[in-house]
N, C-alpha and C positions, 0 to 999 in steps of 0.2 A: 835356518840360515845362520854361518858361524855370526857374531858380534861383530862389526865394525867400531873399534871404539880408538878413538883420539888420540894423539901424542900424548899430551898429559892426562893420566887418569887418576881419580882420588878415587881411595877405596874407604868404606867409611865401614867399620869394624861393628856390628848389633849386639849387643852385650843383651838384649833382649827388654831392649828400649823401648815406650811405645812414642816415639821419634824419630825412628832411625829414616825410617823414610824421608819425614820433611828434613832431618838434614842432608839427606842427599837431593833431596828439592832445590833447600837454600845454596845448595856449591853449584848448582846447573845455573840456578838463579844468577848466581854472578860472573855465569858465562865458562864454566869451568866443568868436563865432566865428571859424573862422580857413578859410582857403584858399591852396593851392599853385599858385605860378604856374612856368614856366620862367625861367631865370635871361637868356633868348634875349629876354624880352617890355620892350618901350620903356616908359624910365619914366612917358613921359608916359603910355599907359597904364594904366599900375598907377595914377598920380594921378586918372586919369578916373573909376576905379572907387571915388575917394571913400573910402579906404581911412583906419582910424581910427592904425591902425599899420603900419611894417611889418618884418618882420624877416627879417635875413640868412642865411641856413644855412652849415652848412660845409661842405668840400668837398676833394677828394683831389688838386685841381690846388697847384702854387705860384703864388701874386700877381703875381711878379716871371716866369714863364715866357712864350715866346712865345704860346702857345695858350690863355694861361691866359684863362678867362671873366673878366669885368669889371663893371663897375656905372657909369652914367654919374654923378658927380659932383654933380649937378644933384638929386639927389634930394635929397641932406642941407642942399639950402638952400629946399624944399620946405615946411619946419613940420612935415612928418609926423614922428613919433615913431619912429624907428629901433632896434633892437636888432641889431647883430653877434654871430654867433656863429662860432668857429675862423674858418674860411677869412674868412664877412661880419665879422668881427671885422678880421682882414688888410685885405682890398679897403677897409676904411672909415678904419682910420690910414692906409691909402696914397693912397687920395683926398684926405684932407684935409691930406695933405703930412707925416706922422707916415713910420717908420723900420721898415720889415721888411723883414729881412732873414733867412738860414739862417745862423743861431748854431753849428751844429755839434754842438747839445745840444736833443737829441729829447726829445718825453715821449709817450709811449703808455701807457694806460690807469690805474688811479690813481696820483695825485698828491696831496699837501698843499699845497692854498694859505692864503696868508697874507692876510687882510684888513688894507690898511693907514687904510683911511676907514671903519669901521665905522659910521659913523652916515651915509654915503652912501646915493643913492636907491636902488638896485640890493642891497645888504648889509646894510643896518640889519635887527636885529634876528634877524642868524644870527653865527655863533660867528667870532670873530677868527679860528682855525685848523682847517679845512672841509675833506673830501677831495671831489676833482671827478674829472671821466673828460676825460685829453687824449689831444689824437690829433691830431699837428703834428710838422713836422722846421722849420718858419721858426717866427721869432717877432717879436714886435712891441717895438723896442728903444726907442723914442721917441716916446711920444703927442703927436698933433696938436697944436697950441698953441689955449690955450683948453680943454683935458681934463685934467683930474685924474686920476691915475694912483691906483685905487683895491683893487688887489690884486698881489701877486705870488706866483713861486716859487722856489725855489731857485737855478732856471736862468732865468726869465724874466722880466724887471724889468717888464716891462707887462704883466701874465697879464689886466689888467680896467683900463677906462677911460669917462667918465662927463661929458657935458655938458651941465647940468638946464636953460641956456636955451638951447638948440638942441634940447631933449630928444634928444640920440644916446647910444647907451650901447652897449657893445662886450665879451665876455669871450673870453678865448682858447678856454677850457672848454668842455663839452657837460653844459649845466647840464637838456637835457631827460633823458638817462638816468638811469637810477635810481642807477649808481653816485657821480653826484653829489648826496653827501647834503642836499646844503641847494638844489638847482638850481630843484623846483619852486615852491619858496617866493621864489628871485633872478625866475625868471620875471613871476610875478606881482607879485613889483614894478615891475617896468617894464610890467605891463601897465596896472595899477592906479593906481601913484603917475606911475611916467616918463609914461605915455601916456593918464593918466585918465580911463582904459573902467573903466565898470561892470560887475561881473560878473552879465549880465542875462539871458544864452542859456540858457535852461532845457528840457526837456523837454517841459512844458506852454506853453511860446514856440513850438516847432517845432511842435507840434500846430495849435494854433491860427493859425499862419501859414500851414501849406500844407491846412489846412482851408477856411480863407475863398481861398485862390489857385485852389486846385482848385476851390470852388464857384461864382467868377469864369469860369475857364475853361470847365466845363460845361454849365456854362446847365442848358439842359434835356434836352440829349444823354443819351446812355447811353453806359457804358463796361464792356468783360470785363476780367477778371483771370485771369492761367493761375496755379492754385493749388497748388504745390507738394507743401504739408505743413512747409516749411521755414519758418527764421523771417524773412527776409528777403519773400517772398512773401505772407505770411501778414499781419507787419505792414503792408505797403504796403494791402492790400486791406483790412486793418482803417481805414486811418486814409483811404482815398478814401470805403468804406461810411460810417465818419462824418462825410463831407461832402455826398455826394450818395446815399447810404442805397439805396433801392430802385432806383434808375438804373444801378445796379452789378450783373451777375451775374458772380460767380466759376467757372471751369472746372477741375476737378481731373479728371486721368487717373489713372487704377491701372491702372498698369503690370505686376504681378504681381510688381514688382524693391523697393518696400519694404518696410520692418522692421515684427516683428510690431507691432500694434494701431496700427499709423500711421492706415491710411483710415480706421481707426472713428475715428481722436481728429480726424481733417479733420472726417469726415462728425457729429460730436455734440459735442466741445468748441468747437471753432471758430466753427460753427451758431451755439452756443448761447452763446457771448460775444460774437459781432459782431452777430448778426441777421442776415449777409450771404445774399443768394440763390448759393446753390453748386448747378451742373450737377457730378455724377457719371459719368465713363463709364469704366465696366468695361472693359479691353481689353487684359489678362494672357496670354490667350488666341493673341491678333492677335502680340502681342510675342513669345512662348513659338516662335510658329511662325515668324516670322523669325530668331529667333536658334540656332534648333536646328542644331544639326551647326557650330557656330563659335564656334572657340576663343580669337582672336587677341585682343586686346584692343582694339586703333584701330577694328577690325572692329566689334568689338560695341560701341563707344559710339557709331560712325556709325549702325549700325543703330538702336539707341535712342534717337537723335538723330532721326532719320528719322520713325522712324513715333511718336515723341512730335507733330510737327510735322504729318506728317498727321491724326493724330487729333483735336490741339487745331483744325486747319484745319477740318475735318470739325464740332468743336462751336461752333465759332465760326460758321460757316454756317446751321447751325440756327438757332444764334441772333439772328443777323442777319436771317433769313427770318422768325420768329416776330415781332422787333420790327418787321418792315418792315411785314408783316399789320398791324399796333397801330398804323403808324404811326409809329415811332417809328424813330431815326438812333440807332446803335450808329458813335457816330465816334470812341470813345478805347479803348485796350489800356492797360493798368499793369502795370508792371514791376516788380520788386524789386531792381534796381540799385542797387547804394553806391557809395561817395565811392572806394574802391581797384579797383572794376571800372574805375571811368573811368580811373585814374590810371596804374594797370597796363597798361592798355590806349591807352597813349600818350596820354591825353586831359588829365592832369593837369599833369603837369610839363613837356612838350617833351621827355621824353627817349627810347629805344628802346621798342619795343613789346614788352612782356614776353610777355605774350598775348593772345590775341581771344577778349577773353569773350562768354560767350555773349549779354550783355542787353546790349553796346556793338558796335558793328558787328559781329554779326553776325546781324542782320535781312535781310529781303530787302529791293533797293531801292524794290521797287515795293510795300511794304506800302501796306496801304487806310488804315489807322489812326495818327489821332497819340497820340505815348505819352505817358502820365503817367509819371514818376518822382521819387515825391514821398519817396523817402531818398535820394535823388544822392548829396546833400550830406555824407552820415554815414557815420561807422564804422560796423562791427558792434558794436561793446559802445555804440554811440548807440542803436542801431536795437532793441537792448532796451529799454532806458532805456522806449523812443516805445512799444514793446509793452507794458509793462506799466502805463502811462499812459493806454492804450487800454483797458486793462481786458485782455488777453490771459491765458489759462490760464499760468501758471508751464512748464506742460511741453510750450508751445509755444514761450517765450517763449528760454526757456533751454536749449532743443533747441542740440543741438549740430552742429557743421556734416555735412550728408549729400551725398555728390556727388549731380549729376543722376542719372545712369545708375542712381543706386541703386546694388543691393545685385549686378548685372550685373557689376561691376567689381571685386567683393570677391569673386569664385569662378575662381579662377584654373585654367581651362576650360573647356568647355561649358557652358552654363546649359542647367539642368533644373529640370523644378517637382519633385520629389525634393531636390536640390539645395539649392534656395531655401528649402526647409521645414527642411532639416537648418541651416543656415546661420540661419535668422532665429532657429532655436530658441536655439541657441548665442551669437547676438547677445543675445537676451532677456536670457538669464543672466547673462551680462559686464554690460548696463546696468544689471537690478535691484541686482546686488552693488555696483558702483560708487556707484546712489545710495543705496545703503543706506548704505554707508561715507564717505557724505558728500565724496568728492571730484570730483564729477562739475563745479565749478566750476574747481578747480584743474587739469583738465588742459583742452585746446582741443577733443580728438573722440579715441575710442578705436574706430578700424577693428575687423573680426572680420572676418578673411580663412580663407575655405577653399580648401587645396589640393586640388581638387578630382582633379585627374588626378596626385595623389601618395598613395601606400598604405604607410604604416610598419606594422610587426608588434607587436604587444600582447599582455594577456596580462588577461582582462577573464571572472570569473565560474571560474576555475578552467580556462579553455579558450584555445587563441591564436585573436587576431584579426588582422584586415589590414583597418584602419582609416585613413579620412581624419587627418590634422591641421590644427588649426584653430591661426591666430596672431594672438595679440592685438599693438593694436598704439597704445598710450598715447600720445600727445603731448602737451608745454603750449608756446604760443605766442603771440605779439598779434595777427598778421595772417597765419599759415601762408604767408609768405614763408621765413621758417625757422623750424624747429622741433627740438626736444629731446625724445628721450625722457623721459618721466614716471617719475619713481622713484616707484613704489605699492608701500605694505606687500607683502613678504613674504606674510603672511595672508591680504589680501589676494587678491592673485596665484594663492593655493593654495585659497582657496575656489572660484572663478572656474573653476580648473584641473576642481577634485575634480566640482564641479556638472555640467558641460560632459562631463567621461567618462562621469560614473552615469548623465545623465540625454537626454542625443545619440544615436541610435542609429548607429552606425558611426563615431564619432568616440572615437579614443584615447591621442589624442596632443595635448598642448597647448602650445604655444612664443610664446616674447616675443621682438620683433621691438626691439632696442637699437640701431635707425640714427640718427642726426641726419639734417638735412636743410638741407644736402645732407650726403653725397653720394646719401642716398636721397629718396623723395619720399614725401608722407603716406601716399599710397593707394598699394596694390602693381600697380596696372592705369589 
């Protein structure tokens, strides 16, 4: 589905940042939207696309290197409203004839800077002496002529610089992280005052835009949705059902691989918040017998892969034949694709292909159907926002992320329906406890892994056992590019533990799994 995207749009340039993302987070954040282009794309491009601003990111190159990426010149005599940040901070006193150079005096991560124009456009109304996040070994020794040299450091006489009738504006800083305390209130000044965009991209903006887009494009077609249970899937197909309502049937398989009461909350929350028509097909069964006797892991997401693909193929057929009897053209598929599938998937930035997700190439090419993907555009914490806008259940809405494969990839060996049953119980437990204790926002997903073909010795009811161990496995993060272990209470932790041995059968062993990521990965499979 083309983009729908907004009167005002900021394009925010990748110099090959590892930020470029969250600052296009922080300009949604302030209600504004934004989009990443590669730093590789012509400006006259980017001006084609009618851009309300645009801004520079930083980046690990030097200005002054032979390889280093560049920006043509030509842009800052455009009108558009420019923001530099670190490196587009560099490229933009070096374009307009300003002095960077490697001083010999580094600054990596916080810093004190010194506001010397506090009532500038960019600073007014944050504190004369502000800690920011640097990350530079050049610095910018002599702003352009025509800029006002509006902050310093210690070490850097031009940390911030400022030109209100060329609207450019430029900080050394990375005033999108959080360690820069006053950064997202600097942002928004240049969004607001430097580049004055109204903060007008709302929740109920995006609704109502790819409502009437989608109801354009349909006509009177009919369109499937493969329904996950997830929230990504779930919104999509909420928010196409409230554009073209009965034209839409959603397809959900049960697989026999998710988490207790998942299918009943598809099959009676979902239902009963969207209206939407949902096909059911049971095929636990079908899955169980392909996966028996295989333990490897690539192994078993291919297989799950596989026959997810055949089945949905299988209900989509049906489907297709029953509308075709009616008369009717089944010509659209929706997707639950986000704005970091694409991006990650080489689509966003110009940069390496991190990986080939599954809702971005990698479709077949001869699919029948064109796709709606009416969240492209959005993060995951967007994509809630749009869910509960919709009117979605809370506990679909703020469901936490579940791989495809399911719960296949958290039994580290064989999958069995024995297995599956000990495993979800034990899942159970860990999520009830968690939202009992109210954290279930603070962290990103907390896996329950069983070692299934591992047997420690216990000592359970007065007698020894030789029981499984189950490991939980806590995360908080923005976009599980990387992640951190979650510090959970103690208490916590020991409820979770105590529940899971009394009440599992053959499970005696409880363990917390404290990797970051890297070097580890979220899921153990």
């Amino acid at each position: 589905m083309a983009d729908v995207a907004p009167q005002d749009t900021v394009l925010v340039v990748d110099f090959g940042a590892q930020y470029a993302q969250l600052i296009a987070r922080r300009v949604r954040e302030a209600r504004v939207y934004s989009e990443i282009v590669p730093s590789t794309t012509p400006v006259d491009e980017m001006l084609a696309r009618r851009p309300s601003a645009i801004i520079l990111s930083g980046g690990p190159a030097s200005v002054y290197a032979d390889e280093a990426p560049g920006i043509d010149p030509a842009l800052f005599d455009a009108g558009v409203p420019v923001f530099g940040m670190c490196y587009g901070f560099q490229l933009m006193a070096q374009a307009l004839g300003g002095t960077v150079d490697n001083t010999g005096a580094r600054e990596y991560g916080r810093t004190d800077l010194t506001v010397t124009r506090s009532g500038s456009t960019l600073f007014e109304g944050t504190p004369d002496q502000q800690q920011v996040w640097m990350s530079h070994g050049d610095a910018c020794s002599a702003a352009p002529a025509g800029f006002q040299v509006t902050a310093a450091t210690d070490t850097v006489p031009v940390a911030a610089f400022e030109n209100d009738e060329r609207r450019l504006y430029g900080v050394q800083h990375h005033p999108e992280v959080m360690h820069s305390t006053h950064g997202q209130q600097v942002l928004e000044h240049f969004l607001y005052r430097g580049a004055g965009i109204s903060p007008s991209w709302t929740t109920g903006s995006i609704v109502d835009e790819q409502v009437a887009a989608i109801r354009a494009r349909v006509g009177s077609k009919r369109a499937i949705c493969g329904l996950s249970g997830g929230v990504d899937s779930a919104v999509a197909a909420a928010l196409v059902n409230r554009a073209i309502g009965s034209q839409l049937t959603c397809v959900y398989v049960d697989h026999g691989l998710m988490r207790k009461g998942e299918t009943e909350q598809v099959e009676k929350d979902f239902v009963a918040a969207t209206g939407v028509q949902l096909k059911v097909v049971d095929a636990a069964d079908r899955f169980l017998d392909a996966l028996a006797g295989v333990s490897d892991p690539e192994e078993k997401r291919k297989i799950i892969g596989r026959e997810f693909i055949r089945v949905f193929e299988q209900a989509q057929a049906e489907l297709v034949a029953e509308a075709g009897a009616a008369g009717e053209d089944v010509a659209f598929l929706v997707q639950g694709t986000l704005y970091p599938d694409v991006v990650e998937s080489g689509g966003g930035t110009g940069t390496a292909n991190i990986k080939s997700h599954h809702n971005v190439g990698g479709l077949p090419d001869d699919i029948e159907f064109e796709l709606i993907e009416p969240l492209r555009q959005l993060f995951k914490d967007e994509v809630r926002m749009v869910g509960q806008e919709l009117g979605l259940p809370e506990e679909i809405v703020q469901r936490q992320p579940f791989p495809g494969p399911g719960l296949g990839i958290r039994i580290v060996g064989e999958i069995t329906g024995d297995r599956l049953d000990l495993l979800r119980e034990a899942d159970a437990i860990a999520r009830e406890e968690l939202t009992a204790a109210g954290v279930d926002r603070e962290i990103w997903q907390c896996p329950v892994v069983l070692l299934a073909d591992v047997r420690s010795v216990g000592v359970q009811g007065d007698g020894r056992t030789y029981g499984h161990p189950i490991v939980l496995r806590p995360v908080s993060s923005e976009d599980a590019m990387t992640a951190d272990w979650s510090r959970l209470p103690y208490e916590l932790l020991a409820r979770i533990s105590t529940r899971i041995t009394n009440e599992v059968p053959d499970v005696n062993r409880v363990t917390l799994d404290i990797t970051s990521k890297p070097p580890g990965t979220i899921e153990w499979e």
